[in-house]
N, C-alpha and C positions, 0 to 999 in steps of 0.2 A: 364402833364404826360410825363416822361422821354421816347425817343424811344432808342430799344435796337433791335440791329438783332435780328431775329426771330430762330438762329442759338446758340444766348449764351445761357450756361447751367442753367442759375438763372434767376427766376423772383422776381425784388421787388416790394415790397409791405408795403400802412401804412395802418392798421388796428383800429380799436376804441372797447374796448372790455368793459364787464359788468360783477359786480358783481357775476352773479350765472355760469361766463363762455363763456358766448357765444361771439360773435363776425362778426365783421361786417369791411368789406372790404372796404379802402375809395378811394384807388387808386393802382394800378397794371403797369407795364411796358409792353411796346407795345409790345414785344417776348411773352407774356403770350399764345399768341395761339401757336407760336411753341412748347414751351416748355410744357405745359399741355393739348394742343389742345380743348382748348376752349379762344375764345377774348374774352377778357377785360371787355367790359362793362355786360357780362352777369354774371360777380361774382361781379358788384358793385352795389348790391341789399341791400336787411333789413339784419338784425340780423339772419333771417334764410337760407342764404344759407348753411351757414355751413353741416345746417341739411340735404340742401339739395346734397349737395356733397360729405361731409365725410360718409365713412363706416361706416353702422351702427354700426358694432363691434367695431367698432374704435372711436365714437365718445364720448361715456363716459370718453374713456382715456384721449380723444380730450379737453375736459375743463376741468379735472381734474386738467391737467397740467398749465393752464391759472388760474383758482384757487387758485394752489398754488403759482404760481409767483404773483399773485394779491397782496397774503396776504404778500408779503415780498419787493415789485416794485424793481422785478429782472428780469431780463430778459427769454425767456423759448424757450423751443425745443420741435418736436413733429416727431414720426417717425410714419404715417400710411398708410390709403388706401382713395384715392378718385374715387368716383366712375361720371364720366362725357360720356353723348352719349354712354350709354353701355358698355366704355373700362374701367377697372379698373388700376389705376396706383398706385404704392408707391410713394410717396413726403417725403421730410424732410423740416421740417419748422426750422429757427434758426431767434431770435432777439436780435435787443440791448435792454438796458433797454429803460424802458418807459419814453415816456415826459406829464407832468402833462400841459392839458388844461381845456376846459369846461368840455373834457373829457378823461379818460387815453387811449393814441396812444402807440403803439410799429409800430417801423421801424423794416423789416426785408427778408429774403429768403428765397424763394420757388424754392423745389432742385427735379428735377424729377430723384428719382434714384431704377425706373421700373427696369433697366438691371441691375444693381448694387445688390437689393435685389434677381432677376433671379440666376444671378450667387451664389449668397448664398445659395440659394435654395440647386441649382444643390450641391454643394460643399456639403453640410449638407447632401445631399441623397446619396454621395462618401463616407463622410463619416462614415455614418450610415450603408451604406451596408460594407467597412470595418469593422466596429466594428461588426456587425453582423457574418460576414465571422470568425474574431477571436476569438468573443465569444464563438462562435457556436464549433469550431475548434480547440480550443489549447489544448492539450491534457493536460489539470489538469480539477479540479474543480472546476466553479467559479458558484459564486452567487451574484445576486447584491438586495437590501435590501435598506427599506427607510430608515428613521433615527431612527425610532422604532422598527426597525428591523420583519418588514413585506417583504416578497418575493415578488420580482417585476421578477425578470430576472432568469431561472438559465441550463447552459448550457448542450450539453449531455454529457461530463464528470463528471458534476454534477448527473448525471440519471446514469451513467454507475459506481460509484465508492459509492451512497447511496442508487440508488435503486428507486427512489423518480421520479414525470413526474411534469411538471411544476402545471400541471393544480392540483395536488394534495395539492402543497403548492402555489401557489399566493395569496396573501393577509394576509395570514396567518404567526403566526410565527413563526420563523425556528429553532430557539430553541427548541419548542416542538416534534421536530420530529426526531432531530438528534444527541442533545445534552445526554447524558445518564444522568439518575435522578442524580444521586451522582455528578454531574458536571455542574448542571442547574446554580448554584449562580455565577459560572467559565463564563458562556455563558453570561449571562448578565451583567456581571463587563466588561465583550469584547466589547460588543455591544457598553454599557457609553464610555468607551476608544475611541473607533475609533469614534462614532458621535461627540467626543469632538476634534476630528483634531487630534489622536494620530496612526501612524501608527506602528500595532504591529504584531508581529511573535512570534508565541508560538508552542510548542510539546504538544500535547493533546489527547485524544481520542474522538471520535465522534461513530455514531451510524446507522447500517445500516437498511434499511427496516424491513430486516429479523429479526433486534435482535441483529445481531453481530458484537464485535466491531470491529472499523475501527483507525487504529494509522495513525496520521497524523500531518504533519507540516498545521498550519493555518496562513495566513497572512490578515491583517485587514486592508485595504485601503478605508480612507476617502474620498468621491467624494462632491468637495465645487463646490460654484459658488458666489462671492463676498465674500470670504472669511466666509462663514455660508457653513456649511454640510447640505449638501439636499440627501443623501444616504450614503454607503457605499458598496463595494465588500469583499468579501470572497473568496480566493483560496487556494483552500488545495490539498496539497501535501501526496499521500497514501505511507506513509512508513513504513505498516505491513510488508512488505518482510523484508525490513533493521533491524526492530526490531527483527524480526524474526530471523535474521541473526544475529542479539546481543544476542539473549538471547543464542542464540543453541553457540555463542562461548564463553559466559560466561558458559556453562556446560562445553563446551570442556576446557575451564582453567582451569575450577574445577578437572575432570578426571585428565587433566596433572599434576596437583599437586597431587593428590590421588595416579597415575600410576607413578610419580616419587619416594613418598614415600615409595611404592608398594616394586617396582621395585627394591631399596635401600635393602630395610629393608629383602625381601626376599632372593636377591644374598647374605646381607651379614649373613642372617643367618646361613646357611651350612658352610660358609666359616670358622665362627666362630666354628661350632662342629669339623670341620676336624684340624682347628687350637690348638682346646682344646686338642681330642684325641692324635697331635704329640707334644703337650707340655708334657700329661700323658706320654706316651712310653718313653720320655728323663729323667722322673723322676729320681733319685737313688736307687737302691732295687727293680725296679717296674718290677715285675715277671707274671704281666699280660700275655696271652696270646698274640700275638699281631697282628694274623690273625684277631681277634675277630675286632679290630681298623679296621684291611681293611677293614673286611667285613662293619662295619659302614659307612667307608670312602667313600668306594663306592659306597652306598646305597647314601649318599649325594652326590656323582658325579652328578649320576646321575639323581637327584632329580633337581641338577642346570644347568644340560644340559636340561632337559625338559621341566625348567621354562624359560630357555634362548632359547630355541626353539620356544615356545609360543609368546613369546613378538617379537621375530623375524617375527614369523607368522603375529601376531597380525599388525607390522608395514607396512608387506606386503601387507596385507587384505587393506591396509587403503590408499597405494601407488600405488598399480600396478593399470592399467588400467584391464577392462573385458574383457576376448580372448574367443571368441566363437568358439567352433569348437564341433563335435561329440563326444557325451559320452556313455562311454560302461560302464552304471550304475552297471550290474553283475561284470565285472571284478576289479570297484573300491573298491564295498564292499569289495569282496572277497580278493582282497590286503591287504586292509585294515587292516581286520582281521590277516592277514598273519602277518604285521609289528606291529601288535601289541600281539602277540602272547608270546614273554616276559614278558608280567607282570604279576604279580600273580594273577594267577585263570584263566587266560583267556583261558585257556584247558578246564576248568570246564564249558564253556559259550556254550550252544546249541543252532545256529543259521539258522533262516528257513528266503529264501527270495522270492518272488515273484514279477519280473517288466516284465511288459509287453513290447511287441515284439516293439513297436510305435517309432520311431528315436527319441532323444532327442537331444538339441542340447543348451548348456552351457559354462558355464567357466572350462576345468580342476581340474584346482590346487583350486578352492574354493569352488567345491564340494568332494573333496577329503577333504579338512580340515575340511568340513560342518561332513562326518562320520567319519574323525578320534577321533574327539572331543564326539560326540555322542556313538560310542563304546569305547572309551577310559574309555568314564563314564560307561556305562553299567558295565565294567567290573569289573572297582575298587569296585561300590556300588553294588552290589550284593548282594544279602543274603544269608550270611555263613551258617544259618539252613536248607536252600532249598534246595529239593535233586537234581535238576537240576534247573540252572540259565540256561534263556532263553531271547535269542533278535528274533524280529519279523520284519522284513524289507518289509514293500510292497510299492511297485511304481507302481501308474497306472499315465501311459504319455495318454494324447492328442496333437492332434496340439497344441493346445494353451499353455499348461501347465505340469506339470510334480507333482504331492501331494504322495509325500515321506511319510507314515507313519511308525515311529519306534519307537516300543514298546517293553520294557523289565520288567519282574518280580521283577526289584532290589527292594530295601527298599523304597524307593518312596520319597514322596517331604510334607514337611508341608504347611499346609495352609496361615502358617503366611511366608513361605519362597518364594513359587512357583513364586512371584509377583517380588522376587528379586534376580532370578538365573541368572538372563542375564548380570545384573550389574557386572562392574569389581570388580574383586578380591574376589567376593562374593564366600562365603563357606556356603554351607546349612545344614552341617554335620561337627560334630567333628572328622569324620573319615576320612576328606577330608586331601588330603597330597598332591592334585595338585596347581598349579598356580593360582586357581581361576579366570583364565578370558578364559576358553575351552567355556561356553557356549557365554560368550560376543564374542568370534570372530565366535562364529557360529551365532550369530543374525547378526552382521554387515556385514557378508558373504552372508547371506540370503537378507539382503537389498541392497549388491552391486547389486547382481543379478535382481532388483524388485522384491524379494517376501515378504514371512509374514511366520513368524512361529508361532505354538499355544502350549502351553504344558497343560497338564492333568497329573493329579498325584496322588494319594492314598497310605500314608504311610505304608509298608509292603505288597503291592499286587501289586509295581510297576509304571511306568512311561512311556506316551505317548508322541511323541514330533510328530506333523502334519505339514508338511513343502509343500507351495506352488511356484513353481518357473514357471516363463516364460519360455515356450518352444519357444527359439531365432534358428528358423529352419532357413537353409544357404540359404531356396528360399525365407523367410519374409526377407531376410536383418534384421539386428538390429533394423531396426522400429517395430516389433513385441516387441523385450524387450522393447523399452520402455514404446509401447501403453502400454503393459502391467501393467508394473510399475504403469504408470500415473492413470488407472484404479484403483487402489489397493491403492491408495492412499488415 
């Protein structure tokens, strides 16, 4: 028997092994007790010490491995546990191949690498509580899923963006729960992809607890281990805002193209009648009157100073930032009325207002345009048969709020139009001869401010419009509007 300090890292060893695995120790190096802490001669027994030193969990693997190098006289490796006087160690066994005698020997080393596997330990419980920490913590979605797409893992952005706790889906699978019927065959073409090693990114919809859907980027990362997939992860990215934000500016392209054709077509309409009438007047012989041209010509002046005034307004409503300061709600109306006191009929308009004493406190200039647009209508639509056209203004203010009800006798609103008075350029009447967009800058004036407007309407008995606005008082500060807003939302 070779001697070896009791200090080198390897013991060797020849061995004489059998058919069904086992093995039998026939000579060992004198280090054997440093190195495994047991001498020499108490492992050169029968065929069972094996059984009686290796791990019991370990010892199945233990011939397996002698087994199969048996069947091929290759040489073979074993990583496990031996358990000697109580201490348990890790060993790595490594051989050459075998030499054929009466019976098959392997020469080879016995590696005690107790600390060795320690520190992997440790390192595996680093790493583990990292991956924990970022699973746990990264602010998306992630899910991690076997290879058939059953929930193992899923973190609280997972819970915080479907709704779901883990214990509701582990085991189970995730398809069913989040994927929306109409996109089930979509979830599972995903699933084959990524257990196939394919890593993919798609825009999709998924689905939340509630029912409602959830727009999201999903990414599909296969998790191998010898190049075979043993799961997969799922992280999804919530971009309902973004869509959200695509759609509302695919309307606003829309509008702009509408508002530029608008816009076009109504400045050059006038231009065109006042153009016609002084081509008439330059005729030869034309004995017209030609006050009769002013009086037209004016009547479009002014038609296109009011429609260039709107859209000015309208650009303003959509630019300026909201300036709160104190509103003396009586003295706006009553303005109001005053500057609008030119158009026809507005003498004939009998107005009652009642607001209460409560401080209000708003934007100026966009509750000014909120009733000039409001009585500008009242006035025009009126009913020529009623012996008195009537507006009705009441304002009851709170702290919190301020619900403007104003209601007028005019001709009123159909049932097939009410739904579409706010829309630009919308005309609800043949008799209409303004800009068509008074009530649209009064809805978007109403929502600069956080509120909600309602209409009510009945053809020939008239027309309600209920207007809710945040009372932004100077000792809430502006956080009062927006609680507000946000509320009403």
């Amino acid at each position: 028997m070779q001697e070896l300090s009791p200090g080198f890292p390897a013991v060797f060893f020849t061995c004489a092994v059998r058919a069904d695995g086992s093995a039998k120790l026939l000579s060992v190096t004198d280090n054997c007790e440093g190195v495994l802490g047991v001498r020499a001669h108490e492992l050169l027994e029968t065929y069972s010490v094996c059984e009686k030193i290796i791990f019991a969990d370990d010892l199945e693997n233990f011939k397996t491995r002698i087994s199969e190098a048996l069947s091929n006289s290759s040489p073979w490796s074993w990583i496990g546990r031996i358990q000697i006087k109580g201490s348990t160690r890790w060993i790595e066994i490594r051989t050459a191949p075998p030499v054929q005698s009466n019976e098959l020997r392997y020469q080879g080393l016995i590696l005690d690498i107790t600390e060795r596997k320690w520190q992997e330990e440790e390192r595996l419980k680093k790493n583990e509580a990292l991956f924990t920490k970022l699973f746990n913590t990264v602010p998306l979605a992630v899910v991690m899923l076997d290879v058939n797409g059953k929930v193992l893992l899923v973190n609280r952005g997972f819970n915080e963006m479907f709704g779901y706790e883990l214990i509701e889906l582990r085991g189970k699978n995730l398809n069913d729960f989040i994927v929306p019927e109409k996109l089930q065959s979509e979830g599972i073409d995903l699933n084959n992809l990524i257990a196939s090693n394919n890593l993919i990114s798609v825009e999709t919809t998924r689905r939340h607890k509630s029912g409602r859907p959830v727009d999201v980027i999903l990414y599909g990362v296969p998790v191998t281990l010898d190049e075979k997939a043993i799961g997969i992860y799922g992280v999804y990215v919530d971009i309902s805002e973004r869509k959200k934000i695509e759609e509302e500016l695919k309307t606003r392209n829309t509008e702009l193209d509408n508002f530029v054709y608008k816009v076009s077509h109504d400045l050059r309409a006038p231009l065109s009648s006042i153009l016609g009438l002084i081509n008439l007047s330059k005729l030869p012989g034309n004995t017209d009157d030609l006050r009769t041209y002013f009086q037209v010509i004016e009547k479009k002046v002014h038609d296109l100073d009011h429609f260039i005034s709107d859209v000015l307004s309208h650009s303003k409503n959509l630019k300026m930032e909201v300036s709160i300061s104190k509103i003396d709600l009586k003295s706006i109306i009553s303005k109001t009325f005053a500057d609008l006191s030119y158009l026809p009929g507005a003498s004939e308009v009998e107005v009652t207002t009642r607001v209460s004493e409560q401080e209000f406190y708003s934007d100026p200039w966009r509750i000014s345009e909120i009733f000039r647009n409001l009585i500008s209508n009242a006035i025009k639509y009126r009913q020529p048969q009623t012996a008195r056209a009537m507006v009705h203004v009441t304002v009851e203010i709170t702290p919190a709020m301020a619900t403007i009800i104003f209601a007028d006798n005019g001709i009123g609103i159909s049932e097939e139009d009410i739904d579409k008075i706010f829309d630009m350029f919308y005309r609800a009447t043949e008799r209409s001869d303004g800009s068509g967009i008074g009530l649209y800058i009064v809805k978007n004036a109403v929502e600069k401010l956080g509120g909600k407007i309602a209409v009510s309407s009945k053809v020939g008995f008239g027309t309600t419009f209920t207007i809710h606005l945040p009372n932004a008082r100077a000792d809430q500060g502006t956080g009062s509007f927006f609680q507000f807003a946000d509320k009403q939302s």
